[in-house]
C-alpha positions, 0 to 999 in steps of 0.5 A, spaced: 205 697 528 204 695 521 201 700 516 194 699 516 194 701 523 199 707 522 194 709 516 187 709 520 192 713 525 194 718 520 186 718 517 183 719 525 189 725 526 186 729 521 179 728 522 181 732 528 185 737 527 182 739 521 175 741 524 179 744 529 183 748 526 178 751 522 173 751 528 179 756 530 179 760 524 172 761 525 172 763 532 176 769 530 173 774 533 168 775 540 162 770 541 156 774 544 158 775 552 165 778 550 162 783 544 156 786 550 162 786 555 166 791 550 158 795 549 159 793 541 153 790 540 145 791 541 140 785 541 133 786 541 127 782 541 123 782 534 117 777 534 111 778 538 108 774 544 106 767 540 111 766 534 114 760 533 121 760 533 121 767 535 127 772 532 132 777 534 136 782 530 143 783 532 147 790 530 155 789 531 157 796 533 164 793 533 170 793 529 170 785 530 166 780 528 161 777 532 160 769 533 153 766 534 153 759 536 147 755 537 145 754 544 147 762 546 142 763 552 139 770 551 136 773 559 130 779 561 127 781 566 122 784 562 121 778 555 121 771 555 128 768 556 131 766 549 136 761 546 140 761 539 137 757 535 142 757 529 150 759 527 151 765 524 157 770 524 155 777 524 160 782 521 163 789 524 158 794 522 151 790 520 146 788 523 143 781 522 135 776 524 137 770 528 131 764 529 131 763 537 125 759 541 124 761 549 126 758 555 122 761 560 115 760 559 112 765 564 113 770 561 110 773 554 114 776 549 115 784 548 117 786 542 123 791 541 126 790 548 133 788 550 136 782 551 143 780 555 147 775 552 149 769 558 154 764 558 149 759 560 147 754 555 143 747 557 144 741 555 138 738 554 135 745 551 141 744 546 140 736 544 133 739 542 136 745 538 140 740 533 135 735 532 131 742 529 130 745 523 128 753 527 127 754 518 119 749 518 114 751 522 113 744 524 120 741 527 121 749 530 114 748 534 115 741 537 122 743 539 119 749 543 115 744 547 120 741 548 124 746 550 119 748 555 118 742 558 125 739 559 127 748 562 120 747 566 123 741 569 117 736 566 113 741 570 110 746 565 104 750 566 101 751 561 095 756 563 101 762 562 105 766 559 109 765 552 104 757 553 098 762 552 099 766 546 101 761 542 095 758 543 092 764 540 097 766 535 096 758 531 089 757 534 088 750 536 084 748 543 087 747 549 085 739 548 090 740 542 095 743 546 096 739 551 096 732 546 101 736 543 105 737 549 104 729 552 107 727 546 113 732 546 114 729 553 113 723 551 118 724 546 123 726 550 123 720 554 124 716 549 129 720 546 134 721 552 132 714 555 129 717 562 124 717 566 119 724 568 122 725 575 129 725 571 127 730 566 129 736 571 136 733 569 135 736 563 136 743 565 142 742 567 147 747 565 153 744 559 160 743 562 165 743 556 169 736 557 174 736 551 177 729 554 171 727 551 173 727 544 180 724 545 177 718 548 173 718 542 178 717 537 182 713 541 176 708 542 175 708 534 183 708 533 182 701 537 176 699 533 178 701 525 186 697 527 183 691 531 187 693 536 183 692 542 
C-alpha cells in the first residue's frame, strides 16, 4: 500500500470516528423513551388544530439531559400523532419548544394535551424531515403534506381531520389544497423514484443498519485510492 492510499485511509478513519466520537458525547444522557420511562419528563401539545409545523413544550423534570432527535414520533389517543422535527438537548430542570408536524390526520389538534414518546420513527417521514426547514412557513407547509400522504400510504383524505383546519386556519380553497396536495405527491414520486401504489412503502418503519456506513467508507476508500 503506498502513501497515497495509506493517507486517504488515514483521512477516511477520521472522518468517521470523529462524528462518532462526538456523537457519543452528545448522546450522553437519555433519548425521549428512556426519560418518559424514568417518569422525568412531561410533553404537551402547545399549538392549536391548523398550525403549521405545530409545537410542543418539553419539561425535563430529571437530573440528566433529555436528547431529541429529528424523527422521534410522539403518540395520543386524543390529539394528532406528531414527529420531531429538529434536534435539541434539553437540560435538567428547563423546559423547552420543539417544531414537530403531524403524522396522523384524522385526528385534530388539542391544545395542552399529553403526548407519549414511541421509538417509532419512519423512513419516509424522515427523508421529508431532513430536506425541511420546520423554521419557514413555506418548506414546514409542503413537508406536512407530504408527510401526510407518504403515513397515509397515498391515500390521504383530505375531507378531515388536521387536513381540515389547515384548510381554515391559512384560508385557501379546496381547489388549492388539493392542487397543493398533487404536487406534494407528485414530488414525492420523483424524489424517491417510485411509483403511487409504492408509496405506502414509505411507512415503513426505519431499522438502523450500521454495516451501511462501513460499506460506504470502504467504497470511497477504493474510489479516492484507485484500488478497485
Amino acid at each position: 500500500m503506498n502513501i497515497r492510499v495509506i493517507g486517504v485511509v488515514l483521512l477516511v478513519i477520521l472522518f468517521v470516528l470523529v462524528p462518532t466520537m462526538i456523537n457519543i458525547s452528545v448522546t450522553e444522557g437519555l433519548d425521549l423513551s428512556e426519560a418518559y420511562s424514568s417518569g422525568n419528563i412531561k410533553v404537551i401539545q402547545k399549538t392549536a388544530a391548523g398550525t403549521v409545523p405545530h409545537e410542543v413544550e418539553i419539561t425535563n423534570n430529571g437530573n440528566k439531559t433529555i436528547n431529541v432527535k429529528k424523527g422521534n414520533a410522539l403518540s395520543s389517543t386524543i390529539t394528532q400523532d406528531l414527529v420531531i422535527a429538529e434536534e435539541k438537548q434539553i437540560t435538567p430542570g428547563s423546559t423547552e419548544t420543539l417544531k414537530v408536524y403531524g403524522i396522523g390526520p384524522s385526528k385534530r389538534a388539542v391544545v395542552n394535551t399529553k403526548l407519549l414518546p414511541v421509538n417509532n420513527t419512519y423512513y419516509g417521514v424522515n427523508q421529508v424531515i431532513i430536506d425541511s426547514n420546520p423554521y419557514d412557513l413555506e418548506s414546514a407547509y409542503d413537508a406536512q403534506l407530504k408527510i401526510w400522504i407518504i403515513m397515509s400510504g397515498g391515500n390521504l383524505n383530505p375531507y378531515t381531520g388536521e387536513p381540515v383546519a389547515v384548510v381554515e386556519t391559512k384560508r385557501i380553497t379546496w381547489t388549492q389544497f388539493r392542487q397543493d396536495l398533487a404536487d406534494s405527491k407528485a414530488s414525492i414520486l420523483k424524489t424517491f423514484n417510485i411509483t403511487e401504489d409504492e408509496i405506502q412503502n414509505l411507512n415503513e418503519k426505519q431499522k438502523l443498519n450500521p454495516q451501511n456506513w462501513i460499506d460506504n467508507a470502504v467504497k470511497w476508500i477504493k474510489v479516492s485510492s484507485g484500488i478497485q
